[in-house]
C-alpha positions in Angstrom: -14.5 31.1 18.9 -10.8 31.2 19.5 -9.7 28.5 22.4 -7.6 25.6 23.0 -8.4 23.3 25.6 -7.4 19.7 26.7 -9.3 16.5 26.2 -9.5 14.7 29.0 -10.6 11.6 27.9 -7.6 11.4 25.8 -4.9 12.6 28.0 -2.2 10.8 29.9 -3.2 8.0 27.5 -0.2 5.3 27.9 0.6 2.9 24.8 -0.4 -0.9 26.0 2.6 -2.9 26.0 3.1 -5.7 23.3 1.0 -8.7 24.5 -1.6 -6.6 25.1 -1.8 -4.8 21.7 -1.7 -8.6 19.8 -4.7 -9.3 21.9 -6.5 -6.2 20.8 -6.6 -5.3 16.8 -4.7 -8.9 15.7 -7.1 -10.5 17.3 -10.1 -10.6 15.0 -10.4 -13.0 12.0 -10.2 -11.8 8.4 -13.0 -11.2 6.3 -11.0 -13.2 3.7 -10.6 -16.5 5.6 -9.3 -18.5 2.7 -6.5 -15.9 1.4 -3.0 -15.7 2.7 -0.4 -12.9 2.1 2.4 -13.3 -0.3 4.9 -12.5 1.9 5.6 -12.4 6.0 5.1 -9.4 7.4 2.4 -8.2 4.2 -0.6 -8.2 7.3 -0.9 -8.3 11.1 2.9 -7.1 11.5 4.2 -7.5 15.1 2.4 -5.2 17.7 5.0 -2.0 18.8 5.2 -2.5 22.2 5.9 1.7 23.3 6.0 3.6 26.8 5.0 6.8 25.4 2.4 8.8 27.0 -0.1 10.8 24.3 -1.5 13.9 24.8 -4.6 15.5 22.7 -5.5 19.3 22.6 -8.4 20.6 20.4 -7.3 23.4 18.5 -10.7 24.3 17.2 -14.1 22.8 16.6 -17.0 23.8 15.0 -15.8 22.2 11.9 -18.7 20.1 9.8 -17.2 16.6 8.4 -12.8 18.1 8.0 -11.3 16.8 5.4 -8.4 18.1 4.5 -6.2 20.4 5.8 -2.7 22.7 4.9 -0.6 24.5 7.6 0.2 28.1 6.6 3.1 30.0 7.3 2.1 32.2 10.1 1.2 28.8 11.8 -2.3 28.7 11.2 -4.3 25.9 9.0 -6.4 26.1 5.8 -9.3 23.4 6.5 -11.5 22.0 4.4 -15.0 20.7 5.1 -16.7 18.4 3.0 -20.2 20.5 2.6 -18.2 22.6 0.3 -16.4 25.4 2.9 -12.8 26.4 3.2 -11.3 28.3 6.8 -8.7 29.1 7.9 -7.9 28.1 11.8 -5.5 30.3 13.7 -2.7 29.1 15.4 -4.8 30.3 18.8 -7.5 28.4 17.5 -9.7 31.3 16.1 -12.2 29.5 13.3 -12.8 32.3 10.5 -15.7 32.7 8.3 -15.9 30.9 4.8 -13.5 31.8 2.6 -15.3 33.4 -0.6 -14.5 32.4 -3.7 -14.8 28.3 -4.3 -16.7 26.7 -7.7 -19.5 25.0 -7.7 -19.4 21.7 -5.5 -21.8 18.4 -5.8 -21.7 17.9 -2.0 -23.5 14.8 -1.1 -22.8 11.0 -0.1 -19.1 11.2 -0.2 -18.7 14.1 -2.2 -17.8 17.9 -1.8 -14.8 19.7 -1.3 -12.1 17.8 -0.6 -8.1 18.0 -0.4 -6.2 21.3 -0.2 -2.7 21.9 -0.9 0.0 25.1 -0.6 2.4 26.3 -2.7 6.4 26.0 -1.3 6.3 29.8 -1.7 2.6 30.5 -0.8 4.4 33.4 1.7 4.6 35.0 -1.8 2.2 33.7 -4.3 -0.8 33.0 -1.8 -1.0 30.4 -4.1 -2.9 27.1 -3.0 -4.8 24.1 -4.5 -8.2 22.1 -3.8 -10.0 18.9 -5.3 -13.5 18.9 -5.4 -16.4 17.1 -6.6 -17.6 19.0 -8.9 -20.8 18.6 -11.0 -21.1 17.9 -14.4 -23.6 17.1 -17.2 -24.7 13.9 -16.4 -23.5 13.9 -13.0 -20.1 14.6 -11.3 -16.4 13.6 -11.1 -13.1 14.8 -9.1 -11.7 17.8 -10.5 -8.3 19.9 -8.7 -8.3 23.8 -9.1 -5.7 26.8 -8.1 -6.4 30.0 -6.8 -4.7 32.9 -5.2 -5.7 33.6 -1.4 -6.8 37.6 -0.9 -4.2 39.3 1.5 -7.1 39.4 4.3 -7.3 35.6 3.6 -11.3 36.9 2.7 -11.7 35.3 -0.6 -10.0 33.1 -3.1 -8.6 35.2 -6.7 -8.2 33.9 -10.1 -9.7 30.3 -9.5 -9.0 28.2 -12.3 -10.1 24.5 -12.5 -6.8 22.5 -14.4 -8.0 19.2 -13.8 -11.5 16.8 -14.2 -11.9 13.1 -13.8 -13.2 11.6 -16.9 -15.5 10.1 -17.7 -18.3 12.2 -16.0 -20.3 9.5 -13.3 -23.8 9.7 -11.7 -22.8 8.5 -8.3 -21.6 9.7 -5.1 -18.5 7.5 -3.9 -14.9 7.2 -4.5 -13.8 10.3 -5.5 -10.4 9.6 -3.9 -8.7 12.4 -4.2 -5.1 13.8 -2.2 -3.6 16.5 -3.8 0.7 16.0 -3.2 3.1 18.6 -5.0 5.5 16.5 -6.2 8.5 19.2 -5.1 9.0 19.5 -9.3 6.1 21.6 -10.4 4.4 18.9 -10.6 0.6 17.7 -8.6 0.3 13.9 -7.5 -4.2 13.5 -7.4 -5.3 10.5 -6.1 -8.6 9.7 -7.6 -11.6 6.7 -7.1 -12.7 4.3 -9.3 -16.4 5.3 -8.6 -16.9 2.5 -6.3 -20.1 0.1 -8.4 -20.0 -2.3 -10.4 -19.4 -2.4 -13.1 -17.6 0.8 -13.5 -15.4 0.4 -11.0 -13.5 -2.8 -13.6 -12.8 0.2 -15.8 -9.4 0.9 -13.1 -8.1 -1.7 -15.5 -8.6 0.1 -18.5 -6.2 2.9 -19.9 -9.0 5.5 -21.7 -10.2 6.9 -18.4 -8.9 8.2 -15.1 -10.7 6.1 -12.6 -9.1 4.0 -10.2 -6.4 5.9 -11.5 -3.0 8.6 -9.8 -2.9 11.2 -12.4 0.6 13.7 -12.3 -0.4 17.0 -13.4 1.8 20.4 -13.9 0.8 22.5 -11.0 -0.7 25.5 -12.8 -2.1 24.5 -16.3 -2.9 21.2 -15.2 -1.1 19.3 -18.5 0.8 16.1 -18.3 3.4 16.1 -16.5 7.0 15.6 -18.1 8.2 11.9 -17.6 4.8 10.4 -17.1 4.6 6.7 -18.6 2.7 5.8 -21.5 -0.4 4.3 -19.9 -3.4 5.6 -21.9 -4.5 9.3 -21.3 -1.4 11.2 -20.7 -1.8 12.7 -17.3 -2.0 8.8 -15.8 0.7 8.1 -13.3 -0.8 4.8 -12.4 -3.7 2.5 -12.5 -5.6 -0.4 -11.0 -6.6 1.6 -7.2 -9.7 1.8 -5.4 -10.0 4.3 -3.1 -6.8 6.1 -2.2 -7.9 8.7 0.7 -3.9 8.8 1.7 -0.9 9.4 -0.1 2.6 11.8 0.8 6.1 11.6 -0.4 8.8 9.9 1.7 12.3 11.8 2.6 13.5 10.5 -1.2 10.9 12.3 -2.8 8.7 8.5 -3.2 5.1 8.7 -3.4 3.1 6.2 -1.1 -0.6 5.8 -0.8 -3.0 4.1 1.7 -6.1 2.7 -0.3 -9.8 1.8 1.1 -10.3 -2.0 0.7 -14.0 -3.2 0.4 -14.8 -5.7 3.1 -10.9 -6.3 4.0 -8.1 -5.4 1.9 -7.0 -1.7 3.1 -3.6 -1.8 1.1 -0.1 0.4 1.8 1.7 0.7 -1.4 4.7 2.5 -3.0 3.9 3.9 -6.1 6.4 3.8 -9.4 5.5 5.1 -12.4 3.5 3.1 -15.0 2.4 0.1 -12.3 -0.7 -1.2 -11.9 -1.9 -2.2 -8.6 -4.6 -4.7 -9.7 -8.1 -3.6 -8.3 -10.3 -5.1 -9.1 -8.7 -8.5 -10.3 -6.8 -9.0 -7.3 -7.6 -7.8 -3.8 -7.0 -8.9 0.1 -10.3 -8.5 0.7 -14.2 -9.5 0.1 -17.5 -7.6 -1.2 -19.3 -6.1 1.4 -22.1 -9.0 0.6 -19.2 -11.4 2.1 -18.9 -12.6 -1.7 -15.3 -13.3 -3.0 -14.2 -10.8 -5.7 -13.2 -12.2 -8.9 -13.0 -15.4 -7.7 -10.5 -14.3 -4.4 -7.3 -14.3 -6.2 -4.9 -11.9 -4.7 -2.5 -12.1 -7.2 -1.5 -12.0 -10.7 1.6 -11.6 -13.3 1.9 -7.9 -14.1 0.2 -6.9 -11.2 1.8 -5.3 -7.8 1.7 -6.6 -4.4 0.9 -4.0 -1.8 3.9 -3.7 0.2 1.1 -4.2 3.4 -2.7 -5.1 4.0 -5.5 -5.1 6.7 -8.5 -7.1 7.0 -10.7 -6.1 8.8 -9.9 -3.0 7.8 -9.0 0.3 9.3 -10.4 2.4 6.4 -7.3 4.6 5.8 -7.6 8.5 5.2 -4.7 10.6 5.4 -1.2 10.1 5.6 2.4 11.5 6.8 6.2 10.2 7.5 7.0 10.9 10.7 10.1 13.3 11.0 10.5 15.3 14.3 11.8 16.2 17.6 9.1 15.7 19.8 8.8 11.8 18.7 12.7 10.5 17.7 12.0 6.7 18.5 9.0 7.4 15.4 11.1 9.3 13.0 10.3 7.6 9.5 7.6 5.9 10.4 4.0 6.5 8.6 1.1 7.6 9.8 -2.5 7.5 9.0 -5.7 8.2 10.2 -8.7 5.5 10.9 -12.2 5.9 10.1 -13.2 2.5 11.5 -12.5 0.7 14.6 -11.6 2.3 18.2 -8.2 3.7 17.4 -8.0 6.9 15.3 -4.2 6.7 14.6 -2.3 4.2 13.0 1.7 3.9 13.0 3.9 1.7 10.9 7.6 1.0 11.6 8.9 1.2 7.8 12.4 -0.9 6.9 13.6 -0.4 4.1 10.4 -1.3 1.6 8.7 -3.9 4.2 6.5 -2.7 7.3 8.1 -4.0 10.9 5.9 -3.5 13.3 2.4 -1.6 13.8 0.7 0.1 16.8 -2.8 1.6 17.2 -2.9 4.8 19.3 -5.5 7.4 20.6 -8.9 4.7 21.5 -12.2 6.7 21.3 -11.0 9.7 19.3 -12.9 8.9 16.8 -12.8 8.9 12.8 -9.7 10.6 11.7 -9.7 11.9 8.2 -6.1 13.9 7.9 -2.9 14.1 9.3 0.0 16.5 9.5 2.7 17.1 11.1 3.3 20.6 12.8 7.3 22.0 12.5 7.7 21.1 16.4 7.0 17.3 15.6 3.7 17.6 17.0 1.0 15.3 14.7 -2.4 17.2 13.7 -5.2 15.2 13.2 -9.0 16.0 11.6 -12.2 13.9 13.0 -14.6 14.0 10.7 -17.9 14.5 12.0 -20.6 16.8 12.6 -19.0 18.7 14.9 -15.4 18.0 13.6 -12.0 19.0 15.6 -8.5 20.0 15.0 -6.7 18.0 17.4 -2.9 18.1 17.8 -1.4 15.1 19.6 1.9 15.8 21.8 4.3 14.2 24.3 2.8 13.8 27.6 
């Protein structure tokens, strides 16, 4: 039912000042007590103290567990939802039927349809991309496929699968997955490490693609050109948990926002042919309160994370800030919470090294995705039963 309305308990909301906001999420001890960061400024950067008053106005609802979403060139947004449904939601807010078409999707635990992507010309090609979960003898794994959207945006056409996770894995967590065009030709898929033990150690190894960013031509799915010699061709880079966030900066950079276990949420800046260390070296605990491999957080030939959180914020989703409606933000990321009261996260990014964070929107709720709308305006999903489209403006 087409509407959009305003949410009152989130309007006029006014950004505490700084001594206020240290008090608040800075305030509560780490999980890891006995670890320390490797640099200043790695964790608990300085509290933005900001004036600006937030607005939120639900687009559309009616959405069961969002979790990814694309904006389409007549301004509405293809919208994912985890059960295994793709829509489309009008700029007015109109919430269409299933779109027809989609494979077959393991939905359950954390599974089900996932990330969605649009071509640059997609006002031509109607072509798009989606990650799934998608069964398999012997259970399941993450798998990316392209299709062609119908003209009456009905159905999906020629759906081709390019991509699958292997190995194939009975379980139903950590499937990651974004799906980022790299601007080349190219697909960026974030993808889990299957989250038990012991198969999650195998983000270490180089004969498999969990724990692993994969770089995939955009319509047969091969290796792309350039990727490093890291085991199976199509890896990117290696030794991730979780990464539910990841976008390219203005240079073209790929970052990602990994989930920690028990602490250890990690921000990193992904070059080619890295490895980022889960799970030898992590900022955070098992979710038993047991140290992981012993607690180190570091190790030769392993990356830092440029920034950490513990407790965590458990990270999904993920955009640079460029806009008119929000200049005093412009290049600075941000991200969506699943845990804790606030549902957006902002980082003030300098040069490589975070500056300065501040926690905005209390009591929206799990935020799975964000995106920014051409009028600077952010666009949030909340993931729940009864899931929202929310776009956040100037008050």
């Amino acid at each position: 039912m087409p509407f959009l309305r305003s949410t009152a308990a989130f309007a006029a909301l006014i950004l505490a000042p700084l001594a206020a906001c240290a008090q608040g999420f800075n305030s509560a001890p780490p999980n890891a007590s006995g670890q320390t960061p490797a640099f200043e400024g790695q964790t608990r950067a300085p509290a933005l103290a900001d004036d600006i008053g937030l607005e939120t106005t639900v687009i559309a609802d009616g959405l069961e567990h969002p979790w990814g979403m694309a904006q389409l060139p007549d301004g509405g947004w293809l919208v994912t939802e985890r059960p295994g449904r793709l829509r489309i939601v009008s700029a007015q807010g109109g919430l269409s039927d299933p779109i027809g078409g989609l494979p077959e999707i393991s939905a359950g635990g954390q599974g089900g349809l996932l990330d969605v992507a649009i071509a640059p010309d997609f006002a031509e090609s109607r072509r798009l991309w989606f990650s799934y979960a998608a069964p398999a003898e012997g259970g399941n794994h993450t798998a990316v496929a392209t299709a062609t959207l119908s003209a009456d945006n009905a159905t999906l056409e020629d759906v081709r699968q390019i991509f699958a996770q292997v190995p194939v894995y009975d379980g139903d967590k950590h499937f990651g997955s974004r799906v980022v065009p790299d601007g080349q030709g190219n697909l960026f898929v974030t993808l889990g490490e299957r989250s038990d033990v012991p198969i999650r150690d195998t983000a270490q190894r180089d004969d498999n693609h969990l724990g692993k960013i994969v770089r995939i031509d955009a319509l047969t799915g091969a290796p792309a050109p350039g990727n490093p010699a890291m085991g199976l061709p199509e890896t990117y880079a290696k030794g991730l948990r979780n990464v539910q966030a990841a976008a390219l900066d203005g240079s073209g950079q790929l970052w990602t926002i990994e989930h920690g276990p028990k602490g250890g949420d990690e921000l990193n800046r992904i070059e080619a042919g890295r490895n980022y260390g889960w799970p030898v070296i992590t900022y955070g605990v098992d979710y038993s309160g047991a140290p992981i491999n012993e607690g180190i957080t570091a190790r030769e030939g392993m990356e830092q994370p440029v920034y950490y959180w513990d407790p965590v914020i458990a990270p999904a989703g993920l955009a640079f800030y460029k806009g008119e409606m929000f200049p005093e933000w412009d290049g600075h990321l941000l991200t969506g919470a699943l845990q804790g009261d606030h549902g957006l996260v902002r980082l003030q990014l300098e040069g490589n090294r975070i500056a300065g964070e501040a926690r905005h929107l209390e009591g929206i709720g799990r935020v799975r995705d964000v995106e920014l709308a051409p009028d600077g305006s952010i666009l949030l999903l909340t993931d729940k039963d009864n899931g929202e489209l929310v776009r956040v403006t100037r008050q």
